[in-house]
C-alpha positions in Angstrom: 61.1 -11.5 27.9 58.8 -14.2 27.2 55.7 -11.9 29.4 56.6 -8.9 27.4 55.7 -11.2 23.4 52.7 -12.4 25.3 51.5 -8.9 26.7 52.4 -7.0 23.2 49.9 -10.3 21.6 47.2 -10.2 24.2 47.1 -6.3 23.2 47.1 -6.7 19.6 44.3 -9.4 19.8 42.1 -7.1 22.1 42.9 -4.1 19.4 41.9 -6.9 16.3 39.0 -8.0 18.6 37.9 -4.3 19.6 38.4 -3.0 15.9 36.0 -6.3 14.7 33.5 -5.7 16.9 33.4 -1.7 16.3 33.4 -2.5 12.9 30.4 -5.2 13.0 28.8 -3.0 15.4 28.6 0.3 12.8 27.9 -1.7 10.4 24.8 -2.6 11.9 23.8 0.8 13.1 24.3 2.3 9.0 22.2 -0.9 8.3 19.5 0.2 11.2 19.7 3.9 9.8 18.7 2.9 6.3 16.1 0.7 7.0 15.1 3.5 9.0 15.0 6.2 6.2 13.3 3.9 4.2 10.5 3.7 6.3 10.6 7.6 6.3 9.6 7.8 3.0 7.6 5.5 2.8 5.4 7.0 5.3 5.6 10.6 3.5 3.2 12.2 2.2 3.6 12.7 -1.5 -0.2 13.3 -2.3 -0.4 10.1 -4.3 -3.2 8.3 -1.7 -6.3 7.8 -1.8 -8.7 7.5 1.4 -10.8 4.6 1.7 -14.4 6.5 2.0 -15.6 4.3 4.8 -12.6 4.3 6.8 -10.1 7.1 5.7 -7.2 4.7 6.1 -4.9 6.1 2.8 -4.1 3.2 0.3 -2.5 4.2 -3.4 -5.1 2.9 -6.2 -4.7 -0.6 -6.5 -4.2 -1.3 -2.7 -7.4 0.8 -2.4 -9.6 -1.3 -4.5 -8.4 -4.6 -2.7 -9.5 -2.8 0.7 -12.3 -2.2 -0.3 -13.1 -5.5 -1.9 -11.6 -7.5 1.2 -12.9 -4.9 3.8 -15.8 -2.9 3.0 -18.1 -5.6 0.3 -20.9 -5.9 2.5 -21.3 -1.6 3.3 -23.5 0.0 0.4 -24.7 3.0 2.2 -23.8 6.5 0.5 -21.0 7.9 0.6 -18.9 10.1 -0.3 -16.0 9.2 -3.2 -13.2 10.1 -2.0 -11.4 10.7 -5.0 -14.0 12.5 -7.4 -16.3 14.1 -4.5 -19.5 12.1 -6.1 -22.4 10.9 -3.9 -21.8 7.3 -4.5 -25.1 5.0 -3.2 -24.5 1.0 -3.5 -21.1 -0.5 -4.7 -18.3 2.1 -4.1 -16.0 -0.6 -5.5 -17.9 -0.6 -8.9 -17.9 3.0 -8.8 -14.2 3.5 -8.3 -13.1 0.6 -11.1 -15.5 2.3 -14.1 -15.5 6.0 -13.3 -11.6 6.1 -12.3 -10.4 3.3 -14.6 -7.9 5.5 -15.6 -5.9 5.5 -12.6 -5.4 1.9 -12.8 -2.9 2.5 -15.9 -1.2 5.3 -13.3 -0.7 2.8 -10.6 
């Protein structure tokens, strides 16, 4: 009698254990998903980006003027703006924050 109570708990605590475990465990796979999806659209491509016109790496507004502050300072040869299609020779940077000062209130 006594093996049958511990046989019937030993097989409820591997059901509670089993049942915790799956539980944890999908948990953490939704979590995984999410995350993942999130990175999905963060990676579309709304149409919102600007290319950096030394590079092409796409950056939204802001980001783009801090790349090119941090990144590109020293290049002044001409180029092409990427954002109005202008021949731009010397500071692109200065070029972007006059002529497209608008966008900054977008961002």
């Amino acid at each position: 009698m006594d093996s049958d109570l511990w046989v019937s708990r030993l097989a409820a605590a591997k059901r509670q254990f089993f049942n915790h475990h799956n539980n944890h465990l999908n948990a953490h796979l939704e979590m995984l998903i999410a995350e993942e999806d999130e990175e999905e659209d963060e990676d579309d491509d709304d149409g919102t980006g600007y290319p950096c016109p030394y590079c092409y790496e796409e950056f939204d507004f802001i980001p783009l003027c801090h790349h090119l502050e941090h990144e590109h300072y020293t290049q002044t040869a001409e180029t092409i703006c990427t954002i109005c299609a202008e021949n731009v020779s010397g500071d692109m940077l200065r070029h972007i924050t006059t002529d497209h000062e608008p966008l900054f209130k977008i961002s």
